[in-house]
Every structure is written in structure tokens, then in C-alpha cells.
PLY file of the C-alpha trace (Angstrom):
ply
format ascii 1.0
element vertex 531
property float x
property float y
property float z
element edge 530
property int vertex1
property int vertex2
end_header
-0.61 -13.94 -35.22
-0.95 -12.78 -31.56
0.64 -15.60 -29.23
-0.88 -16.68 -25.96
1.29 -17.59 -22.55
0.24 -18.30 -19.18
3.05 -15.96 -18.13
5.13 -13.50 -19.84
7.85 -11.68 -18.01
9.31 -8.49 -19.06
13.26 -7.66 -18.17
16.09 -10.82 -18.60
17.88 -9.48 -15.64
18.89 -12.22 -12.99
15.09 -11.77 -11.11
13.42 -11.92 -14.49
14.86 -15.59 -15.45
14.60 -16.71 -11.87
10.53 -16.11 -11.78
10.62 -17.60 -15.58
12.51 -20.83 -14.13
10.04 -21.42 -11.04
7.10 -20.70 -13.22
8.11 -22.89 -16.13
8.85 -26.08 -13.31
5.45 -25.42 -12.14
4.02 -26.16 -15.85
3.25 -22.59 -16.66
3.66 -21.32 -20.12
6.26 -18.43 -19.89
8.39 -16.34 -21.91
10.77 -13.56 -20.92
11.49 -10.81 -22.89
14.45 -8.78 -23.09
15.05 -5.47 -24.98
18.98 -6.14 -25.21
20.55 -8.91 -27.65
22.13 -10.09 -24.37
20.48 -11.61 -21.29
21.49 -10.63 -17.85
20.34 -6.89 -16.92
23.25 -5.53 -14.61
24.91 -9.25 -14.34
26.14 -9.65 -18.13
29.05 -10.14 -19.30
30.61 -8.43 -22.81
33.40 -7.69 -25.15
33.96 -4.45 -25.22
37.52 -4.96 -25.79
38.37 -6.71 -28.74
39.74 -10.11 -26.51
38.74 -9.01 -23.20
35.68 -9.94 -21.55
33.84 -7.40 -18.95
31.31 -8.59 -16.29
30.16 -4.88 -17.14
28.29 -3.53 -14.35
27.91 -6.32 -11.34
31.11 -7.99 -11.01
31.21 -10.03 -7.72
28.97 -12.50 -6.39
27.76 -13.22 -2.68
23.77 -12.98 -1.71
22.64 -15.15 -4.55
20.24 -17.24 -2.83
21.64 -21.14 -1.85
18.16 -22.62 -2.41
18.04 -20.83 -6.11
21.35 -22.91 -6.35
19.79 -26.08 -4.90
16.77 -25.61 -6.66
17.01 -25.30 -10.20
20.31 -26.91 -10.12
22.66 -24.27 -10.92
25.91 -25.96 -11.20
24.70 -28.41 -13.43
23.56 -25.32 -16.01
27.53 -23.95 -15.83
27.18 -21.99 -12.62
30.91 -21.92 -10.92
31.55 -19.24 -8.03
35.71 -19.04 -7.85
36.79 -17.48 -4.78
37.99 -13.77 -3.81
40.57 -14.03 -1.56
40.19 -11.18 1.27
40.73 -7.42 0.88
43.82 -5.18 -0.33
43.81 -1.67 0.98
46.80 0.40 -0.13
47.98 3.32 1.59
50.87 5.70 0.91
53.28 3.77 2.79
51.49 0.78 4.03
48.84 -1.41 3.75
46.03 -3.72 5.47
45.82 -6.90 3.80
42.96 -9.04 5.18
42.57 -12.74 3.73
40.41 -16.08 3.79
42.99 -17.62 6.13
41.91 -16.41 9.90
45.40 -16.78 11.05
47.00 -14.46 8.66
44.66 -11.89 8.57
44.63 -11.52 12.95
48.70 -11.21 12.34
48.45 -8.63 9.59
45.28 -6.84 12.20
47.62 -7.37 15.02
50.46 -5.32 13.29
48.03 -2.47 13.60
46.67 -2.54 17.00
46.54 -5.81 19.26
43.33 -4.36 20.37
41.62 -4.36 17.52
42.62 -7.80 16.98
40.64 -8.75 20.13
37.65 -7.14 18.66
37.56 -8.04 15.15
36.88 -11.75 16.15
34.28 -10.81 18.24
32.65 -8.52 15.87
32.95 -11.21 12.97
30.75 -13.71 15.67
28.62 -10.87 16.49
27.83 -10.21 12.88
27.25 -14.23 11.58
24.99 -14.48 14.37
23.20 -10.84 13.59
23.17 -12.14 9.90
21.90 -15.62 11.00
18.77 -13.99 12.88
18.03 -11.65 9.72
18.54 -14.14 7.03
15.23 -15.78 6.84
13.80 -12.08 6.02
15.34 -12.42 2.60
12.68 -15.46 1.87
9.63 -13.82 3.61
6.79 -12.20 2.08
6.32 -8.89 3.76
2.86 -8.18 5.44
0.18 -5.22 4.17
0.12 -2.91 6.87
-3.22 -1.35 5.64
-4.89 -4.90 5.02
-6.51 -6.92 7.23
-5.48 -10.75 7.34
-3.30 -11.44 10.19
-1.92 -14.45 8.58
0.30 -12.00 6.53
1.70 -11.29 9.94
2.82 -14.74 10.80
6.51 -14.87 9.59
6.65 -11.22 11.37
5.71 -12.45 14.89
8.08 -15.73 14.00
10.74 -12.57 13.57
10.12 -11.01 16.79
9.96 -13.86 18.87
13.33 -14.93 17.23
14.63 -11.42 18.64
13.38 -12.15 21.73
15.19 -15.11 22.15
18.19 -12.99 21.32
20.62 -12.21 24.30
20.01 -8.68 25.40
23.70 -7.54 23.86
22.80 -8.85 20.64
19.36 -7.49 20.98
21.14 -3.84 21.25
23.31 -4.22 18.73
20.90 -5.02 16.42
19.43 -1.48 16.85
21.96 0.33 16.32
22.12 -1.48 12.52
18.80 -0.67 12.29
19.69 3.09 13.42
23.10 4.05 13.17
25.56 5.01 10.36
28.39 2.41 9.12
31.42 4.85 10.78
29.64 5.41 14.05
28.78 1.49 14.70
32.32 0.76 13.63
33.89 3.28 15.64
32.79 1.52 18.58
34.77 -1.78 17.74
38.20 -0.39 16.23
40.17 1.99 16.10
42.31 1.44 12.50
41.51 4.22 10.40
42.06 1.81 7.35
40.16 -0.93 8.69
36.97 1.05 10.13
36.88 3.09 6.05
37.25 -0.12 4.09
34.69 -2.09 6.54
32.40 0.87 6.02
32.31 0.66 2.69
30.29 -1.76 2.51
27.52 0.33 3.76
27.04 2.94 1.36
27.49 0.20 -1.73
24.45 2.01 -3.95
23.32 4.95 -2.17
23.23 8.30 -1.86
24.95 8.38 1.47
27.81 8.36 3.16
29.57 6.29 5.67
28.82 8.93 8.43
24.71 8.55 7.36
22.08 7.51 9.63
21.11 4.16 8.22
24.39 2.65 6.79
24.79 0.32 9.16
22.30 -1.48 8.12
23.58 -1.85 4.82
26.70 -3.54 6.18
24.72 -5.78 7.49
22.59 -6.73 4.75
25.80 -7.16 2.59
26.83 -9.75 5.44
23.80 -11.57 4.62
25.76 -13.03 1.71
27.45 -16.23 2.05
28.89 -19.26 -0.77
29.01 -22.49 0.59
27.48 -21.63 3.84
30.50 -19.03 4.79
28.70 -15.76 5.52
29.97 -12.72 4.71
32.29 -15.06 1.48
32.47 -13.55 -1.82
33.36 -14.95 -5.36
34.01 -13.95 -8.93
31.23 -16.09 -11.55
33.79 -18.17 -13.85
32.61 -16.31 -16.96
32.04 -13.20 -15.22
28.26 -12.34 -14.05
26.90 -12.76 -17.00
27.95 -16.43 -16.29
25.47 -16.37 -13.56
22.60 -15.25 -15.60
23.25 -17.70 -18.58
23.43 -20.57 -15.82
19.68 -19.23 -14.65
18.65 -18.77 -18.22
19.73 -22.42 -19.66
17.88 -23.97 -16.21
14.45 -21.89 -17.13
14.97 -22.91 -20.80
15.74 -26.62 -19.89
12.09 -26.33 -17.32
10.19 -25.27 -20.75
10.48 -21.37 -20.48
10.97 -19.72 -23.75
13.54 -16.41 -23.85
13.73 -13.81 -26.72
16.09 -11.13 -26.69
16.04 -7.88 -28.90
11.79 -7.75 -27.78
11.81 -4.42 -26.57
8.19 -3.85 -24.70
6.45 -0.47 -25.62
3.54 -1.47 -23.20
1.40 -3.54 -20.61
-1.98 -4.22 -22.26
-5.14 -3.63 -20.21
-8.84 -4.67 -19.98
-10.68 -3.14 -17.19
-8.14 -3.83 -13.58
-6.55 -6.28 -15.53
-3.36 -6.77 -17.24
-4.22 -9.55 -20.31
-0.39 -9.04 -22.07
2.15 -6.81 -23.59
2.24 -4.82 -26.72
6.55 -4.84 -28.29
7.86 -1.76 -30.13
7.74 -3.87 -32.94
4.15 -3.76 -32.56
3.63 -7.10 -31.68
1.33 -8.00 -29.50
1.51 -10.83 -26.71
-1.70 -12.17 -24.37
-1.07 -13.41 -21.03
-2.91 -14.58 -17.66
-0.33 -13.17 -15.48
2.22 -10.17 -16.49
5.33 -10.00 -14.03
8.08 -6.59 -14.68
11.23 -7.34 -13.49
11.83 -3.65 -14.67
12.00 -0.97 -11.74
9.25 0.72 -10.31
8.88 3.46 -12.30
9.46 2.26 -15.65
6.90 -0.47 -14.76
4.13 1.95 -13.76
4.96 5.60 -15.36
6.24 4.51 -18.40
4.47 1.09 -19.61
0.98 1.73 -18.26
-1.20 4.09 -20.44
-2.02 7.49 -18.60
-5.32 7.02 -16.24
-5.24 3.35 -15.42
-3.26 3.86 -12.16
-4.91 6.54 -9.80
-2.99 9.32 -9.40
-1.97 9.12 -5.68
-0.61 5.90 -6.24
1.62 7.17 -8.98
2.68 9.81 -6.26
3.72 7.23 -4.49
5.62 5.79 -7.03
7.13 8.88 -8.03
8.53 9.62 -4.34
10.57 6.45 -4.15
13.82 7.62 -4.15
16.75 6.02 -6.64
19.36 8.88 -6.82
22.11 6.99 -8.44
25.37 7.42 -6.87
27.97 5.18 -8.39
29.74 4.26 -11.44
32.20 1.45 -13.16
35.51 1.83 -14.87
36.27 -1.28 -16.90
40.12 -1.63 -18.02
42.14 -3.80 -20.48
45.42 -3.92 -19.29
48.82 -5.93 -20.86
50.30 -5.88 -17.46
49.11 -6.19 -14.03
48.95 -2.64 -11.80
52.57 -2.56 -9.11
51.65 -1.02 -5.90
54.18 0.78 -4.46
53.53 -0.05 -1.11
53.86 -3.77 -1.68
55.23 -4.03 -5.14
55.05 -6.97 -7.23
52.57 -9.28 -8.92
52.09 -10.93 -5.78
48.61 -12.77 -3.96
47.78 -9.26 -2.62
46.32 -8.80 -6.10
43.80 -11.74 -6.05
41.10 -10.39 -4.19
39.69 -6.91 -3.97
41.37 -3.64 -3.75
39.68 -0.90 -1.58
40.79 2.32 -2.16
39.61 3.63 1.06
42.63 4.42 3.56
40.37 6.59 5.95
37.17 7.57 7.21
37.48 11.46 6.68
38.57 10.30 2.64
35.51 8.48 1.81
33.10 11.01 3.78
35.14 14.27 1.23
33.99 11.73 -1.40
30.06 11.98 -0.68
30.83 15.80 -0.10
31.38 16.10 -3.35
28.49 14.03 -4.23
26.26 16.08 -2.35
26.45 19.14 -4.21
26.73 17.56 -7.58
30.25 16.40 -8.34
32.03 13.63 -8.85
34.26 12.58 -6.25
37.80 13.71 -7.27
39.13 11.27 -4.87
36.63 8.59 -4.85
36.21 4.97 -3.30
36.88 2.57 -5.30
36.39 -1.00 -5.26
38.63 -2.96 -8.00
39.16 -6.40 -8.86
41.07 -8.53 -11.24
38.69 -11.04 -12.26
41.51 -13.09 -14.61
43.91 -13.74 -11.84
41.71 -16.46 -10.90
39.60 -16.64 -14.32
42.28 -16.24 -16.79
40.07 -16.93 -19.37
38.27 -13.52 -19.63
41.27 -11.64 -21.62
44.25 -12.75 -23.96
47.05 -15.27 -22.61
49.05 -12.48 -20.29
46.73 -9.87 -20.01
44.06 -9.12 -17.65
41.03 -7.21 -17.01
40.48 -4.71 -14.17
36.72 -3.94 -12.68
36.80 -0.56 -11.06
32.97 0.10 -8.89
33.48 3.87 -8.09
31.65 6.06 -5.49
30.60 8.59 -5.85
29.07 9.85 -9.10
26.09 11.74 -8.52
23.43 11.02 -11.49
22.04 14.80 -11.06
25.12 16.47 -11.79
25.60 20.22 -10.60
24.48 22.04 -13.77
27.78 24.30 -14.18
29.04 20.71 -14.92
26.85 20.04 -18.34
25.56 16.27 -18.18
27.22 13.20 -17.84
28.15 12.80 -21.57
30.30 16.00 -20.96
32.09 14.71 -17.93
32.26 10.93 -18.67
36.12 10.82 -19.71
36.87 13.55 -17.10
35.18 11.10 -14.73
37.01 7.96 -16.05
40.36 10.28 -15.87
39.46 10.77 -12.01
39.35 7.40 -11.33
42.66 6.53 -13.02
44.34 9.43 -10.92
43.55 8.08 -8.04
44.99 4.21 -8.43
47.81 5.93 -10.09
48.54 7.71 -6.55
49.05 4.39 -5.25
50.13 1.97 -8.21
51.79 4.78 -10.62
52.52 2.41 -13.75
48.59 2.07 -13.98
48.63 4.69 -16.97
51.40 2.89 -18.96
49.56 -0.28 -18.89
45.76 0.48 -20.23
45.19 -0.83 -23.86
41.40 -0.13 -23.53
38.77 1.23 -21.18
35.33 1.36 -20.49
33.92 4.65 -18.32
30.06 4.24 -17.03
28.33 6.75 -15.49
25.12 6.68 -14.02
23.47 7.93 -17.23
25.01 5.03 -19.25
23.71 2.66 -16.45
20.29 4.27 -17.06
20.59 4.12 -20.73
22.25 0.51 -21.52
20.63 -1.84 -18.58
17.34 0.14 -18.09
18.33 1.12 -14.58
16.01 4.40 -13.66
19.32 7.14 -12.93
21.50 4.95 -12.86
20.41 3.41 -9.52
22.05 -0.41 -9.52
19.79 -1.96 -7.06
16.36 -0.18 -8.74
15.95 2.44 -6.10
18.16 3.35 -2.76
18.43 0.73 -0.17
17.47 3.48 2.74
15.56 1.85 5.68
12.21 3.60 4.88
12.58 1.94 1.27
12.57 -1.49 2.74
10.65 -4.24 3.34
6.68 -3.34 3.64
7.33 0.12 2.25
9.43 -1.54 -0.89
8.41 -0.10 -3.51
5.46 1.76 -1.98
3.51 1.15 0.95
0.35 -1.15 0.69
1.92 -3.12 -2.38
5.00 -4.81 -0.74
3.39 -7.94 -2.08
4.79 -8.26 -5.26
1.30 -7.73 -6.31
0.53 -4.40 -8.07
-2.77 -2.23 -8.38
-3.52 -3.74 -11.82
-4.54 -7.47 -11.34
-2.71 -10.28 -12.70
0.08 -7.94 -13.05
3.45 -8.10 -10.41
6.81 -7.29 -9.76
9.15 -9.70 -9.29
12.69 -7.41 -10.00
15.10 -5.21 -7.32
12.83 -3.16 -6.98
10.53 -5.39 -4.25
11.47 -6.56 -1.04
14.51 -8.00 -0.20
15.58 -5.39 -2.22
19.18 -5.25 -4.78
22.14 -6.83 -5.08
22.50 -10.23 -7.54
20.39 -12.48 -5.21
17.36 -13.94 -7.31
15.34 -13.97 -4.46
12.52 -10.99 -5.37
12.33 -13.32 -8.38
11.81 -16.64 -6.56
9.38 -14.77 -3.91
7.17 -13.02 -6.55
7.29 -16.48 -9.07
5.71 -18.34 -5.60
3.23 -15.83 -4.87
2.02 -16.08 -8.12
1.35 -19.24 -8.38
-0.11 -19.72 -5.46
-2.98 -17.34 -6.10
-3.58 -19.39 -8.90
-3.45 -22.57 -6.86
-0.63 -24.08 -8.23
0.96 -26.37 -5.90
4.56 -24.65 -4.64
7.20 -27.27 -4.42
0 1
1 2
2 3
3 4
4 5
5 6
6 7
7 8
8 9
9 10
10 11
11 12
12 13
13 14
14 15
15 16
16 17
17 18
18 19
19 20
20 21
21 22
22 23
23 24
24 25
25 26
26 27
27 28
28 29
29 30
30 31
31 32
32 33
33 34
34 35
35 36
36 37
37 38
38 39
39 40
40 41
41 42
42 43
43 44
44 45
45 46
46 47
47 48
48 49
49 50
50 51
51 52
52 53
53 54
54 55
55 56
56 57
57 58
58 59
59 60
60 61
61 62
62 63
63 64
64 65
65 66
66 67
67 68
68 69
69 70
70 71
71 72
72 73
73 74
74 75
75 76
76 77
77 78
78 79
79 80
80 81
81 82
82 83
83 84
84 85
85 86
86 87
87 88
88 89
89 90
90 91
91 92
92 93
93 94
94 95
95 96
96 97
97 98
98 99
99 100
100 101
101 102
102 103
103 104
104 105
105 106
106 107
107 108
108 109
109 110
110 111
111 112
112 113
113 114
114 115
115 116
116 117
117 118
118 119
119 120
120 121
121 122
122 123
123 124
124 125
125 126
126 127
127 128
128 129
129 130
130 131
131 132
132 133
133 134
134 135
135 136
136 137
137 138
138 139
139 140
140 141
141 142
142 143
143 144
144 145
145 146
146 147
147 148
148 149
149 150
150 151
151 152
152 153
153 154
154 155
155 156
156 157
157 158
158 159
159 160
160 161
161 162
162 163
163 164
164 165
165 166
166 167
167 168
168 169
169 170
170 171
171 172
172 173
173 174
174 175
175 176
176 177
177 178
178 179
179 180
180 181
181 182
182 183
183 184
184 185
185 186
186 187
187 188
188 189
189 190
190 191
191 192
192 193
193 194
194 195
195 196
196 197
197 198
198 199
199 200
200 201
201 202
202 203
203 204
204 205
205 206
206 207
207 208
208 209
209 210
210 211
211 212
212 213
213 214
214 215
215 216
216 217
217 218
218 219
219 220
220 221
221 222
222 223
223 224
224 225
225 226
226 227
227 228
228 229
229 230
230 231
231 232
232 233
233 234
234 235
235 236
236 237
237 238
238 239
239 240
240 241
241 242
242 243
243 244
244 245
245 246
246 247
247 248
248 249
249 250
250 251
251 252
252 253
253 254
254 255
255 256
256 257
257 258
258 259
259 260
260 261
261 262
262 263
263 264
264 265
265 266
266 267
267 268
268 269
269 270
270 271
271 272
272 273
273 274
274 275
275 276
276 277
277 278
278 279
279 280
280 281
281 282
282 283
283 284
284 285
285 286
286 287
287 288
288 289
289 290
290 291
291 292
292 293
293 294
294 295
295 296
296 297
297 298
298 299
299 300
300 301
301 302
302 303
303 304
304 305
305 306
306 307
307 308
308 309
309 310
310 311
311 312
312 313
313 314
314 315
315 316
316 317
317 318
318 319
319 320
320 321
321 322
322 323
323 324
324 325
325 326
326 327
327 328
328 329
329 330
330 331
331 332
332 333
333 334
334 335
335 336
336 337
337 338
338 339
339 340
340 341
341 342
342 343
343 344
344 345
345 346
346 347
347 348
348 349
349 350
350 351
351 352
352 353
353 354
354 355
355 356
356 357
357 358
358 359
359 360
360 361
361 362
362 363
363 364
364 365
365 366
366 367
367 368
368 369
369 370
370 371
371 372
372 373
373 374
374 375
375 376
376 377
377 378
378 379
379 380
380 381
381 382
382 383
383 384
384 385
385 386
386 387
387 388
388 389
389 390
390 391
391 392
392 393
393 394
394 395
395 396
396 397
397 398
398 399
399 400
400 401
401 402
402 403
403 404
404 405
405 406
406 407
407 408
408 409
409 410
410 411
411 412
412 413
413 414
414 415
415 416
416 417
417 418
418 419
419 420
420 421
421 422
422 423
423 424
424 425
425 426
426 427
427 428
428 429
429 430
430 431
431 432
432 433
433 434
434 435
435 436
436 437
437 438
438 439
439 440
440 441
441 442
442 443
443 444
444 445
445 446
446 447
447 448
448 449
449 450
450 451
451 452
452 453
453 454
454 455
455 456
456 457
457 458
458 459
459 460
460 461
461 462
462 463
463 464
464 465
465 466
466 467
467 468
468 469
469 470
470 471
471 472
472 473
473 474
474 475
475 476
476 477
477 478
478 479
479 480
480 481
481 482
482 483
483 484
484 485
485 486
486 487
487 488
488 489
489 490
490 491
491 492
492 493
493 494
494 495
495 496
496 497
497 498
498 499
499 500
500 501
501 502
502 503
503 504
504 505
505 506
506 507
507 508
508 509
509 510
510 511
511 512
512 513
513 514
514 515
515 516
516 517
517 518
518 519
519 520
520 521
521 522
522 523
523 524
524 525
525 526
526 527
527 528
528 529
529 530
């Protein structure tokens, strides 16, 4: 028998069970359906180790949205953010060891230069009050430029006279985000090669660029848009791993009244004239709704679920230009002892937060090199963490598990290459080489890994090549031009049918707000009252 909702969401990725939660407290009818057996998307967390548990692909949180938190009660539904404590960067014979405690972390700069001391407090105000001025973005509905009510403009001119209210230093800097790459706006604060690479890193976190690209900057800043407990720029593990954080959202949607099946792969968004009116399931089951939201990406959504000649063609060329280019992968290990750096040896707190393997600018630019002409980085960046120092619970009594995010790994590989299921171990090998250049017992202590590429990214979470925020976080991908220009709304071509995943503005990253924004917007063009 065909079933009837008010809403039915397709994709249980973080944005998926957000919109089902604010839709289900505002007395909507909703299910959300998922094509794995587990919920989550990119934030899950699995055994792939027989006693060790993986958050898989996303592994730390920081720009989940407070008011999500506030709002459907998160903590009460098992949510619990532990904290990462500062950043480890090894070197050959040294380090830079930056931590929570302000103190600390000005002596260990100060060892390095007492000049760049002096600036890094006055770049870490400069960027909380940059971040501060941005942050209400991230809750904004962006305008149409082509359309023609000027109330969509309103939180836009709010914006700009916020910027004018700016002091004229601040009012610079924040072009050059807007404009320049990570290593160039860095360069003008420090002069650390260590500190400047492992700061820039954060700017090239899911693109196809590299630290010395036009653009970067701003993704620094829009990764110091995250904050837990009001600390900007703060970053924790999810007790549980991520897929703790989904689970939390999932239980509050399922305690509002929303309903959530797994294993319902969709083959299809039903039509009736500019309508969507439901989804069929590979199963062949078929489910009617008055409103369809895809927390899928862009172009699954419209090339792959719509039937050919609903959409007209030059807004599927539209679609078809916005650019994902996956550039990154994960190594997941299962280790029976912890990794011994020998540039600070020992088992000591230097291990509790992350590890950037990124001891100069020149190393991680040779790393997108590579990437640009279709290889792997043989010396890439990598970002690891060991989640059970502070979460013992996620592998046996003793043991631990090791999260490796590595850059770069080009989804298009050069073709003398073969494809990624050809080069997946050599990749995975790559990776271990390089922590083994700085903690050499790393090889000895591996009981089990897990090697991702972009491909598997693509193939496991749904992820179109591999791209973990659904499509590059470039500046001309943003905001009213996210995903394509003239449909920043959330709202789609088809009515009654939106997007509510990474692939809308404020863009990736495990934040929940495109799901909150787009579960608003909807029901506020039916009239339902948004608390």
C-alpha cells in the first residue's frame, strides 16, 4: 500500500535528520530515508575492526550549530563533545606544540620567535572578531539575485552595515579573506615556517587547492567560524565518535514524531506536472509526499533522481558546472600501541590533540603539485588524531584507534595510474611512510587498517567524487551562487521539492545548519508558524 507523509526526506546524513527534527516539532509528518543500514552520511561511526570503532570519514567536531544544540536538546539525546587539546606538529628534530592553555602555548610560540608571539595574540583577536562579524551568515537565507523582492535583501544590507561599523583595519583585513590565499595572508603575521603551514591548513580542508591559492583564506576563516561552548575557533572529538552526533540528532527527530528507515535506497523523485508529489525506492516502493527535501548533493539530486526532460536543460548545465573535484582521503588504523615520536618521545599529552603533519609551507604546496597533475601526494598533509586517548571506549582496553584525514588525493587520477582501486593500498602505504618519517615504530604497531580514497567516499556515503563537503568550498561556489545561481534558496526548479544537505549555502563541514535553514523555509511557505 503506497504511504502518505507531509514530508519525506531523502539522505540520513547530519542535514537530513536535522530538517526531519524541525519538521517533525512543527507537527509535520516526516520520514527520512537512508540507503545505508547506518544513519549518519559522512558523520557515522563503524566497526571495521573487529573491537575498534571508526568515526569513518568526519572525525572532529566544531561548526555544529549552538542553537541546533539548544534547540532540539542535544545533550539530553546522548550528544557529548570531549575536548581536543591544541595542535602537535612534528618535525625532524623539533616540534610546535600549541595547546588550550594560552600561557603555554605563547612560551612554546615564544621559543620560536618572540615576534611572532606578539602577533599571534593579535591575530587570534583579529580573527574572533572577523568570525564574530561573519557568523550570523551561517543562519541567513541568501537573496535571489535575478528575483525581485527586496525583502530577500534585508539580512544582506543588515551585513553591510555591520561592516561598516567595522574599524577600517578590520574592514581590510576582511578583504584579503575574501581575496587572498591562506600562505599569503599568513605570511603577513609570522614568520614560523611550522606555524604559518599548519595554520594554513586549515584552508585547503576539502578542496582542490593549495595553501598558495587565491581564495584559501577564506576557508580559514570559515573553519574559525566553529566554536563549542562559545570558544571560537574550539574543537572536540563526539564521545562515540561522529556517528555519536548523528544518533543524538536522529533519537531527538524520532522522540519529535519523525519516522527513520534505513536500507530504503531511493531510485527516484516522483513528478506530476512542476511538482514533486513523492519518491519511488529501488525496492519499488512507492512513497507520496507534499514536500520532498534531498539532503543528497546537487547532482545526484537533479541528474540522477529526476527523469530526463523535467529540468530544462540549461539549468542542468548549471548543475553540471558546479565544481566538486575531490581532493582528500582517510586512513583509519587499529593500533596495540600508541605511535613514539622521535622528536618528543613518549606517550605523553602531546598525543591528545591533533597531529599536523605539515612542517612547512613549500611541503604542503609539493603536496597539491602532485595533486594537480593527477597523483597522490607522496608526502602528503595529514591531519591525525587519537580519538581513545580521551574516548577510550572506541577500541579494546590498551589499544587505540588512529584517524588519519590526508591531502591530497586527487579523485581524477592521472590515467598512467589505473583508478583508485589500483592505487588504494599504494595510497594507504604513502600515508604510513610519511608518519613513519617522524614516529618510526608506526609500522610495528598496526593490527588493522582502513584506506579511503575518494572513490570509496563516492561509493560508500554517496558523496559525488569523493567531494566531503558536496562540492568545493571556492568563493564563486558560495552563498547566492551555492549550488547554482538563482536557486540559493533551498528551493529547487521543481515545486515542493528542496535541498536542505552540504550542498546549499552555508555550505560543508558537520554543522546542521543547511538542514535547519531549508526545514524553516519550508515551513514557512506553508505557513507553519517557525518557533
Amino acid at each position: 500500500m503506497t504511504q502518505r507523509y507531509d514530508a519525506v526526506i531523502i539522505g540520513g546524513g547530519h542535514n537530513g535528520l536535522v530538517s526531519a527534527a524541525y519538521l517533525a516539532r512543527a507537527g509535520l509528518r516526516t520520514v527520512v530515508l537512508e540507503r545505508r543500514h547506518v544513519l549518519g552520511g559522512a558523520a557515522v561511526t563503524e566497526e571495521i575492526v573487529p573491537g575498534f570503532r571508526f568515526s569513518v570519514a568526519s572525525y572532529v567536531v566544531s561548526l555544529l550549530r549552538p542553537e541546533i544544540i539548544r534547540e532540539l536538546r542535544l545533550p539530553q539525546h546522548g550528544l557529548d563533545i570531549l575536548p581536543l587539546d591544541g595542535t602537535f606538529t612534528p618535525l625532524e628534530d623539533d616540534y610546535l606544540w600549541r595547546v588550550n592553555d594560552h600561557g603555554r602555548t605563547m612560551r612554546e610560540i615564544r621559543r620560536w620567535s618572540a615576534t611572532d608571539a606578539e602577533a599571534y595574540e593579535e591575530y587570534g583577536r583579529l580573527m574572533v572578531e572577523m568570525a564574530r562579524f561573519i557568523k550570523p551568515i551561517l543562519s541567513i537565507v541568501p537573496p535571489d539575485l535575478t528575483g525581485y523582492d527586496p525583502r530577500e535583501f534585508l539580512p544582506i544590507a543588515g551585513l553591510a552595515r555591520a561592516f561598516q561599523r567595522l574599524p577600517q583595519h578590520q574592514q581590510a583585513v576582511f578583504v584579503q579573506l575574501m581575496t587572498m590565499s591562506a600562505a599569503d595572508f599568513l605570511e603577513q603575521w609570522f614568520e614560523t615556517d611550522p606555524l604559518k603551514a599548519t595554520m594554513s591548513a586549515s584552508g585547503i580542508i576539502g578542496t582542490y587547492q593549495g595553501v598558495r591559492s587565491p581564495g584559501t583564506a577564506y576557508v580559514l576563516l570559515h573553519h574559525y567560524m566553529g566554536e563549542i561552548d562559545g570558544a571560537f575557533r574550539a574543537w572536540g572529538i563526539p564521545k562515540g565518535g561522529t556517528g555519536g552526533v548523528s544518533l543524538s540528532i536522529a533519537s531527538a527527530a524520532r522522540s519529535l514524531g519523525a519516522e527513520i528507515r534505513t536500507e530504503a535506497s531511493v531510485a527516484s523523485i516522483m513528478t506530476r506536472g512542476d511538482r514533486a508529489v513523492g519518491v519511488a525506492l529501488e525496492s519499488g516502493e512507492e512513497i507520496l509526499a507534499d514536500v520532498v527535501l534531498s539532503s543528497v548533493d546537487a547532482r545526484l539530486t537533479f541528474d540522477r533522481l529526476i527523469e530526463p526532460g523535467v529540468l530544462e536543460p540549461s539549468f542542468l548545465e548549471e548543475v553540471r558546472r558546479f565544481k566538486f573535484r575531490g581532493s582528500s582521503g582517510k586512513v583509519n588504523l587499529a593500533v596495540d600501541r600508541l605511535p613514539d615520536f622521535t622528536c618528543l618521545p613518549g606517550t605523553g599529552e602531546h598525543l591528545r590533540g591533533a597531529i599536523s603533519f605539515s612542517p612547512g609551507l613549500d611541503y604542503m604546496e609539493r603536496a597539491y603539485d602532485e595533486a594537480k597533475y593527477g597523483r597522490f601526494s607522496a608526502r602528503p598533509y595529514i591531519d591525525m588524531i587519537i580519538p581513545t586517548l580521551v574516548d577510550p571506549g572506541m577500541a579494546p582496553p590498551g589499544k587505540h584507534v588512529i584517524s588519519c584525514f590526508v591531502q591530497y588525493a586527487p579523485y581524477k587520477l592521472e590515467p598512467s595510474l589505473g583508478s583508485w582501486d589500483d592505487q588504494r593500498e599504494a595510497f594507504g602505504d604513502a600515508v604510513i611512510d610519511t608518519i613513519a618519517e617522524r614516529a618510526p615504530n608506526i609500522r610495528e604497531v598496526i593490527v588493522g587498517r582502513q584506506v579511503l580514497t575518494p572513490l570509496d567516499i563516492e561509493r560508500t556515503m554517496g558523496l559525488t567524487e569523493g567531494n566531503i563537503f558536496q562540492g568545493e568550498l571556492s568563493l564563486e561556489q558560495l552563498f547566492f551562487n551555492r549550488p547554482v545561481p538563482g536557486y540559493a534558496r533551498f528551493r529547487t526548479p521543481i515545486r515542493d521539492l528542496w535541498l536542505c544537505g552540504s550542498a546549499t549555502h552555508p555550505g560543508g563541514g558537520l554543522m546542521g545548519a543547511n538542514g535547519r535553514i531549508a526545514a524553516l523555509e519550508v515551513l514557512r511557505s506553508r505557513g507553519r508558524k517557525v518557533a
